[in-house]
CHARMM-style PDB file with segment names, atoms N, HN, CA, C and O in Angstrom:
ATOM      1  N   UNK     1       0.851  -1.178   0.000  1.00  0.00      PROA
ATOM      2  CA  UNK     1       0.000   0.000   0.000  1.00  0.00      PROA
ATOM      3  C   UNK     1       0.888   1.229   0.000  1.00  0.00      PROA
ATOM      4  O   UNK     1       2.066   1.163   0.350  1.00  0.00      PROA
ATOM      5  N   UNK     2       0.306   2.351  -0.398  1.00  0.00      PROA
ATOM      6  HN  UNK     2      -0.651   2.405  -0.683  1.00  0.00      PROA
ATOM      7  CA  UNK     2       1.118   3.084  -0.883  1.00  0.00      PROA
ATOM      8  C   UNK     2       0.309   4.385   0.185  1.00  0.00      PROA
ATOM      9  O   UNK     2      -0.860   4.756   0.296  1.00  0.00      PROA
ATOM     10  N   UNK     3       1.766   4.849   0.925  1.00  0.00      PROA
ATOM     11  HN  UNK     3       2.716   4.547   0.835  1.00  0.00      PROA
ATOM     12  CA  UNK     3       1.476   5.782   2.104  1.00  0.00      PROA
ATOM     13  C   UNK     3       1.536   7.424   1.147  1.00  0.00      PROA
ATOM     14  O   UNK     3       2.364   8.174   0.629  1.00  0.00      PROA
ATOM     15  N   UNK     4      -0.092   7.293   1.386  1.00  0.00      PROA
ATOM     16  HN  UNK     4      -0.765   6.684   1.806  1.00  0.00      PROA
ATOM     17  CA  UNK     4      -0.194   8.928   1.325  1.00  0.00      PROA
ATOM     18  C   UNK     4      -0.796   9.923   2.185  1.00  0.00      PROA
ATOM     19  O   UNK     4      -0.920   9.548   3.351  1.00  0.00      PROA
ATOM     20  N   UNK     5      -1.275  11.294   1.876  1.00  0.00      PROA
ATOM     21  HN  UNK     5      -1.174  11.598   0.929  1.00  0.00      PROA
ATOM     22  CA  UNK     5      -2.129  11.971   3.018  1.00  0.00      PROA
ATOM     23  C   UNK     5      -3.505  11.267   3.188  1.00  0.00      PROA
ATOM     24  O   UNK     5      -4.131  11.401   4.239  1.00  0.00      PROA
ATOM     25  N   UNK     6      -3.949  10.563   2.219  1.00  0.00      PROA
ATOM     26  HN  UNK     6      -3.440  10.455   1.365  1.00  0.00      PROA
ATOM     27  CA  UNK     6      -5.350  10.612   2.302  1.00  0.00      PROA
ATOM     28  C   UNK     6      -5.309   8.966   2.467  1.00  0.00      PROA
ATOM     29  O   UNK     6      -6.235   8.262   2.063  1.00  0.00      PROA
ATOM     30  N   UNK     7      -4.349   8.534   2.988  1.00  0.00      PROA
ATOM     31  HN  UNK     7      -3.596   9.106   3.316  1.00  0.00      PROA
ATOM     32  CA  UNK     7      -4.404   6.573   3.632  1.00  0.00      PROA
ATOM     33  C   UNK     7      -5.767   6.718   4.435  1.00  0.00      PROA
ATOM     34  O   UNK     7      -6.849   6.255   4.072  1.00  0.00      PROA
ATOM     35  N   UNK     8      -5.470   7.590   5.824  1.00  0.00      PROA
ATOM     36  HN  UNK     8      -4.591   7.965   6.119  1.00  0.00      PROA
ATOM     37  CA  UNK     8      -6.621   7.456   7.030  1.00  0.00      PROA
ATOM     38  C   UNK     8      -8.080   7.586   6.348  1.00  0.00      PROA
ATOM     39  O   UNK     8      -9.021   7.194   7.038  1.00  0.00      PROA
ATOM     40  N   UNK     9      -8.274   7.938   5.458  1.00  0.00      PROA
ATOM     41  HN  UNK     9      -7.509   8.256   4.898  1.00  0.00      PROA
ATOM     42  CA  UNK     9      -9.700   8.485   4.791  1.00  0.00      PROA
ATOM     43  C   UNK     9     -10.681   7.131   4.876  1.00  0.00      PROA
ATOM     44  O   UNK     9     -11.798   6.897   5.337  1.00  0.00      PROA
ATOM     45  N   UNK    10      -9.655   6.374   4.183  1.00  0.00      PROA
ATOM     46  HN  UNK    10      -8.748   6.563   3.808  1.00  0.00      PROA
ATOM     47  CA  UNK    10     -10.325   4.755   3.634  1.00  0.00      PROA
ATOM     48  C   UNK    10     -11.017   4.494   4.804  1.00  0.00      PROA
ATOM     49  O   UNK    10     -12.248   4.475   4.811  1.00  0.00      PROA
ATOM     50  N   UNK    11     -10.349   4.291   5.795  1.00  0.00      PROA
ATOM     51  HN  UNK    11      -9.349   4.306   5.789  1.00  0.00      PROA
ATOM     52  CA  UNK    11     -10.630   3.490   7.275  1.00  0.00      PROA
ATOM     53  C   UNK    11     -11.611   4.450   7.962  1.00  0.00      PROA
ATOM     54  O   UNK    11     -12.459   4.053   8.761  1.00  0.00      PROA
ATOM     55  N   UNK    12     -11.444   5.790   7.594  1.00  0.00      PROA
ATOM     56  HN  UNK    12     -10.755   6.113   6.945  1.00  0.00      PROA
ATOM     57  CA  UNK    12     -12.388   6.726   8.409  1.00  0.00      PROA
ATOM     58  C   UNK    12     -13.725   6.622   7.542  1.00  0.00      PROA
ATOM     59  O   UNK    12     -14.700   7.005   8.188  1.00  0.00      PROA
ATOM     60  N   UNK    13     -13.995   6.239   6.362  1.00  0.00      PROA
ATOM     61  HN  UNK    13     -13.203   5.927   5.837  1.00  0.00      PROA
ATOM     62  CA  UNK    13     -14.951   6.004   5.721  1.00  0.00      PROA
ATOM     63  C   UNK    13     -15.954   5.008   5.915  1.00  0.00      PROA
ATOM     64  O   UNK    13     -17.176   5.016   6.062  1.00  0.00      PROA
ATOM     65  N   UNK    14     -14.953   4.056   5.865  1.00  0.00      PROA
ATOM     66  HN  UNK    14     -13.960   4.050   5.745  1.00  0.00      PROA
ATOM     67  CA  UNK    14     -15.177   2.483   6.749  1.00  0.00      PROA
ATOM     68  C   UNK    14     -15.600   2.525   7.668  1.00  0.00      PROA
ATOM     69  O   UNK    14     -16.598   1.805   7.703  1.00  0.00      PROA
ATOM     70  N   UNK    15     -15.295   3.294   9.095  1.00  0.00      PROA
ATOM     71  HN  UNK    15     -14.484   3.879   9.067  1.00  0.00      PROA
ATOM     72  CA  UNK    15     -16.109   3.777  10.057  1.00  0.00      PROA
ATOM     73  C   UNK    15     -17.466   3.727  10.310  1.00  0.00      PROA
ATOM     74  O   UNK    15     -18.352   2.980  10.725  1.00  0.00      PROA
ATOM     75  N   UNK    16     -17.152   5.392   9.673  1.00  0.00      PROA
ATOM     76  HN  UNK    16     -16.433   5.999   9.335  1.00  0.00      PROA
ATOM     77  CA  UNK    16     -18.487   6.452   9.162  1.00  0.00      PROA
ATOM     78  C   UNK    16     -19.639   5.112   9.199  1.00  0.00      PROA
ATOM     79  O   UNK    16     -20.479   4.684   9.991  1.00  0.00      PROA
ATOM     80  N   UNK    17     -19.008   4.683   7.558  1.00  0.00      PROA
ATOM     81  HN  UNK    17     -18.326   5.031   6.915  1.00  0.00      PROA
ATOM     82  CA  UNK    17     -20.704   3.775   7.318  1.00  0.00      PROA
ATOM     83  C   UNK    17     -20.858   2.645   8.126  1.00  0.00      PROA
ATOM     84  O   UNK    17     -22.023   2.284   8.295  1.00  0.00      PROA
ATOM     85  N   UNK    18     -19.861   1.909   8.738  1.00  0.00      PROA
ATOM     86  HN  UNK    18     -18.915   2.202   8.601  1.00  0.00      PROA
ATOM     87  CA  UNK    18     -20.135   1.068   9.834  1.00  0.00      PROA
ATOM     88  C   UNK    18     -21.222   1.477  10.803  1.00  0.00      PROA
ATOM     89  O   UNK    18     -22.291   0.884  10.950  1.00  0.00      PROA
ATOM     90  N   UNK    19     -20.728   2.814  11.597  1.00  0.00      PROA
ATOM     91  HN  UNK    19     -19.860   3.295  11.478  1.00  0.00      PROA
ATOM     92  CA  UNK    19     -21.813   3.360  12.476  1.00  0.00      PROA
ATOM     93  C   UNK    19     -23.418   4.047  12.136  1.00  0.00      PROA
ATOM     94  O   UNK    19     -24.269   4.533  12.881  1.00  0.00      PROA
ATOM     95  N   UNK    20     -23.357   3.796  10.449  1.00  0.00      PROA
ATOM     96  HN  UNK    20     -22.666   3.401   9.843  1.00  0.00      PROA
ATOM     97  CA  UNK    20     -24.569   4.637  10.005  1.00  0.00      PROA
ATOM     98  C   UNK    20     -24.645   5.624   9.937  1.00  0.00      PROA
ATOM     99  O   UNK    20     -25.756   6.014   9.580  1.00  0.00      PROA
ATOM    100  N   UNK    21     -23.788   6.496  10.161  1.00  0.00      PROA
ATOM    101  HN  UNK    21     -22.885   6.179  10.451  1.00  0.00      PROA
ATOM    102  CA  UNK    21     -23.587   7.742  10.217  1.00  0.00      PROA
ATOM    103  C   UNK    21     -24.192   8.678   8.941  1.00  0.00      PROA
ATOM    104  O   UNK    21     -24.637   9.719   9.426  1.00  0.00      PROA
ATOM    105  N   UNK    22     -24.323   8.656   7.757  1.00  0.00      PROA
ATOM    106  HN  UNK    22     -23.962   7.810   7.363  1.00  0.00      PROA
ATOM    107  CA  UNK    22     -25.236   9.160   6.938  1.00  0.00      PROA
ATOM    108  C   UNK    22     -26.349   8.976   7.189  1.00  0.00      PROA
ATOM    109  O   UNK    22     -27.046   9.923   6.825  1.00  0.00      PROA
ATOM    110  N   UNK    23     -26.968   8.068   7.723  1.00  0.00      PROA
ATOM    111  HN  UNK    23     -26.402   7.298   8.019  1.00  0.00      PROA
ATOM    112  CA  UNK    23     -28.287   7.922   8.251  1.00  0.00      PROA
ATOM    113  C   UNK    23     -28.914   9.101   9.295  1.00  0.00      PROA
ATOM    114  O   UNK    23     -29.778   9.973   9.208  1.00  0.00      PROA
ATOM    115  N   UNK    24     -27.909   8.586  10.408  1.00  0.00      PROA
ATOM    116  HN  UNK    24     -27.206   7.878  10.479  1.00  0.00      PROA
ATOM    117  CA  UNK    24     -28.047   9.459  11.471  1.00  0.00      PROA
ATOM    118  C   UNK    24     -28.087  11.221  10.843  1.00  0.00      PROA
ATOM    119  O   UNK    24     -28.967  12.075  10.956  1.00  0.00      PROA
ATOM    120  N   UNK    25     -27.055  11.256  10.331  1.00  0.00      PROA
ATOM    121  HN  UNK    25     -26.340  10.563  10.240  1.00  0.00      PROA
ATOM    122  CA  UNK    25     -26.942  12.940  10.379  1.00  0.00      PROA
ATOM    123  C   UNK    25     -28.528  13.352   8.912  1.00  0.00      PROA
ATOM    124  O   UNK    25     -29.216  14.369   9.008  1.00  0.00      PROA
ATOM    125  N   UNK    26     -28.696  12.452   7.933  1.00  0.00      PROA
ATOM    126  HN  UNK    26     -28.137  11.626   7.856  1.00  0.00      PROA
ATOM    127  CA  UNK    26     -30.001  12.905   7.273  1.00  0.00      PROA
ATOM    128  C   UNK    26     -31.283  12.961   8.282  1.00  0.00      PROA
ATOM    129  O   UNK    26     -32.163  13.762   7.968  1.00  0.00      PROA
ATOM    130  N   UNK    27     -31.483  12.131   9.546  1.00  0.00      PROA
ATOM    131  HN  UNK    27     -30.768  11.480   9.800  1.00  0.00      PROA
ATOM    132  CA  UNK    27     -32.845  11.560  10.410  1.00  0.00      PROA
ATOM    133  C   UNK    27     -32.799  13.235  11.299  1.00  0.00      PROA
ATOM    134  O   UNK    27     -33.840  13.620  11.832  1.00  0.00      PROA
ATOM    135  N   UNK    28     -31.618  14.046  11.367  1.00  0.00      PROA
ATOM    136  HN  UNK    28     -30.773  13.733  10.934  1.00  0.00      PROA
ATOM    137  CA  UNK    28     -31.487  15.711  11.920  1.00  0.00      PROA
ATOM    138  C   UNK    28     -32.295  16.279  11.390  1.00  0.00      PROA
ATOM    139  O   UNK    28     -32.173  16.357  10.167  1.00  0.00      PROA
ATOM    140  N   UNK    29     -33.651  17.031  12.122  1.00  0.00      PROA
ATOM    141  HN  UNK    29     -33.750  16.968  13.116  1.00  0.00      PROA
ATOM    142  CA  UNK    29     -33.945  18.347  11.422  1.00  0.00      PROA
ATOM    143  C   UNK    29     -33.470  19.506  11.810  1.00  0.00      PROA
ATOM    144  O   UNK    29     -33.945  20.558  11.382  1.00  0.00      PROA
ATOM    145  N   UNK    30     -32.828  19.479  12.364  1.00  0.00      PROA
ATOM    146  HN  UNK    30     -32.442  18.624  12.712  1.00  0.00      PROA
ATOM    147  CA  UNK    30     -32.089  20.948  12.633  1.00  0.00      PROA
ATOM    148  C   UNK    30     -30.472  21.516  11.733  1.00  0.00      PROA
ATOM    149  O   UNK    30     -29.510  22.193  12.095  1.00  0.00      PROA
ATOM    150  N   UNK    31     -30.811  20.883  10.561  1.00  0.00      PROA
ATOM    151  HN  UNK    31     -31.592  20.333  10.267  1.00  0.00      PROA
ATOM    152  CA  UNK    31     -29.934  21.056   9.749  1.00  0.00      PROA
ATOM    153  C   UNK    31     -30.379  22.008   8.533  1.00  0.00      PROA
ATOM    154  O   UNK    31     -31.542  21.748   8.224  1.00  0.00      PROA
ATOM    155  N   UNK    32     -30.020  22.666   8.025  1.00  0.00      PROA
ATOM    156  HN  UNK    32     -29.076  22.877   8.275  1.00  0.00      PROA
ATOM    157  CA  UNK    32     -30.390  23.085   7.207  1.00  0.00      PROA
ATOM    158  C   UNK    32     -30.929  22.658   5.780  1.00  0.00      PROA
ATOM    159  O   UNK    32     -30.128  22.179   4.977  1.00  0.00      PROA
ATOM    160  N   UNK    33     -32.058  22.792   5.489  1.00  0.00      PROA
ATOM    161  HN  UNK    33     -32.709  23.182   6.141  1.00  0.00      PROA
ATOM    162  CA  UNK    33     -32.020  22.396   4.117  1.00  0.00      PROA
ATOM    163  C   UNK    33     -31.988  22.936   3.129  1.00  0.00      PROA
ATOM    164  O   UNK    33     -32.459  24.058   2.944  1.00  0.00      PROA
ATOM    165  N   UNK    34     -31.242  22.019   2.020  1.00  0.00      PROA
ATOM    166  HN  UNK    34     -30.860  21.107   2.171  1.00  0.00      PROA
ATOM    167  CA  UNK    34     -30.583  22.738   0.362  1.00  0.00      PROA
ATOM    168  C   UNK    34     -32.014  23.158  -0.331  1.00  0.00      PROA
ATOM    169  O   UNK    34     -32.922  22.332  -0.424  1.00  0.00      PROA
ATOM    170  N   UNK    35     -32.133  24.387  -0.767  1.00  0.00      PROA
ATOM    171  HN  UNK    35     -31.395  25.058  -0.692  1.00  0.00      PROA
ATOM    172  CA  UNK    35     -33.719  24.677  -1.730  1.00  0.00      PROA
ATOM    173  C   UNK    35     -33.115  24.519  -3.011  1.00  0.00      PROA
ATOM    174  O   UNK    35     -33.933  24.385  -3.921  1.00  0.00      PROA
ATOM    175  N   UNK    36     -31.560  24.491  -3.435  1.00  0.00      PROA
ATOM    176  HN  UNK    36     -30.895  24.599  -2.695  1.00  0.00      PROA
ATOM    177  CA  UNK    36     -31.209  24.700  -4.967  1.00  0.00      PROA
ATOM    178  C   UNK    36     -31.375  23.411  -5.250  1.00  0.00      PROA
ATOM    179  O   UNK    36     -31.278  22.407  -4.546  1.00  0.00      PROA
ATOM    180  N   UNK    37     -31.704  23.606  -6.653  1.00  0.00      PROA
ATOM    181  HN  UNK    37     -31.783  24.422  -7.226  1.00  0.00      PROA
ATOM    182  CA  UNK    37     -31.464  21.896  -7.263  1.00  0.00      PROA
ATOM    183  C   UNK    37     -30.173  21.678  -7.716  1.00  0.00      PROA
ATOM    184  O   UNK    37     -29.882  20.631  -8.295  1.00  0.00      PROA
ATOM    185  N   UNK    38     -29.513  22.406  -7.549  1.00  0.00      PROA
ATOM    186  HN  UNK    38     -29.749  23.256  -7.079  1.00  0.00      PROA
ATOM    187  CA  UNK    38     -27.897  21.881  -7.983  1.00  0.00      PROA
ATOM    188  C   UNK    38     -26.951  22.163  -6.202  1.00  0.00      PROA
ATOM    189  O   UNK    38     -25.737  22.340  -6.091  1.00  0.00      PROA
ATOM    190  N   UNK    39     -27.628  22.135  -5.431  1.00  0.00      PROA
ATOM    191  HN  UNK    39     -28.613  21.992  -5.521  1.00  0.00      PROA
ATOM    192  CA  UNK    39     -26.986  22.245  -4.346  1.00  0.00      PROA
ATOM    193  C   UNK    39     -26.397  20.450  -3.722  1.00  0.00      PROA
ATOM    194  O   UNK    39     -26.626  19.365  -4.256  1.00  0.00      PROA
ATOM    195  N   UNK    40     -25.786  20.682  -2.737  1.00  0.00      PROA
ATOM    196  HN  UNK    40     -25.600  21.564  -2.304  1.00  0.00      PROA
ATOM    197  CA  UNK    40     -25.324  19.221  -2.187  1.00  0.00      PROA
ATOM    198  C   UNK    40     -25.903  19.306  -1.369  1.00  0.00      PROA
ATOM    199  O   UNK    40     -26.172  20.418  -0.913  1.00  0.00      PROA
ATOM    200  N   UNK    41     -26.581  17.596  -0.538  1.00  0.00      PROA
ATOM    201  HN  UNK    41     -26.362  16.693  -0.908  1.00  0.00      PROA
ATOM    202  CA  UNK    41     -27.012  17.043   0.690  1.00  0.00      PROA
ATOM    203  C   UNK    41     -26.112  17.417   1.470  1.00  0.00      PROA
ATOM    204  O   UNK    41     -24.945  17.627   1.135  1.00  0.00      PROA
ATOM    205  N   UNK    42     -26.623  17.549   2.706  1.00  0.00      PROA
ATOM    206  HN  UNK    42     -27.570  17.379   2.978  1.00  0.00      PROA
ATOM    207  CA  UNK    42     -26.141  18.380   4.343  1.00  0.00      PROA
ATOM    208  C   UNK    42     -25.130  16.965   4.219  1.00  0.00      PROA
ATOM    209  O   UNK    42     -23.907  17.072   4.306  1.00  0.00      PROA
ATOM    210  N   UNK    43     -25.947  15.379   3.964  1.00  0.00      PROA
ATOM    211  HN  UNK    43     -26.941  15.292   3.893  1.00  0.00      PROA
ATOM    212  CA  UNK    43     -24.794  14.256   4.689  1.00  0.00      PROA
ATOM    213  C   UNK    43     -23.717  13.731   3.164  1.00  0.00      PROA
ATOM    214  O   UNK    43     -23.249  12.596   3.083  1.00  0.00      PROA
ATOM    215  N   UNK    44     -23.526  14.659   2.240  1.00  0.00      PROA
ATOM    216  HN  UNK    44     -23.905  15.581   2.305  1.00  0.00      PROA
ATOM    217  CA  UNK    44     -22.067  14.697   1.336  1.00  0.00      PROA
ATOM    218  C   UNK    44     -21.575  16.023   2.229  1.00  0.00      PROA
ATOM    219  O   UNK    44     -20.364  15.893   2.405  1.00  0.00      PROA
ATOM    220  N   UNK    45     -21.927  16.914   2.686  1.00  0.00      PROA
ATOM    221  HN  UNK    45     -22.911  17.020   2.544  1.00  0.00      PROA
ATOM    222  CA  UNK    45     -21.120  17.773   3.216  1.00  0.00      PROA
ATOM    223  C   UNK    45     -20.115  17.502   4.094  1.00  0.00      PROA
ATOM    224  OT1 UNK    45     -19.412  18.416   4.529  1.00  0.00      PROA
TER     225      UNK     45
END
């Protein structure tokens, strides 16, 4: 494997969706929501 800045990402990704974590942070209403149609979801942010 080839050591770069962005090695930890993989495993922190791996995480993330382990714990559901996109789930969790979309099930928030106290987030703001996008009105544009070319805007990004609060859980790609």
């Amino acid at each position: 494997m080839e050591v770069t800045p962005w090695v930890g990402m993989v495993f922190l990704r791996q995480i993330l969706d382990k714990m559901g974590f996109r789930e969790h942070i979309k099930s928030r209403n106290c987030l703001a929501a996008q009105h544009s149609k070319r805007g990004y979801e609060v859980s790609v942010i």
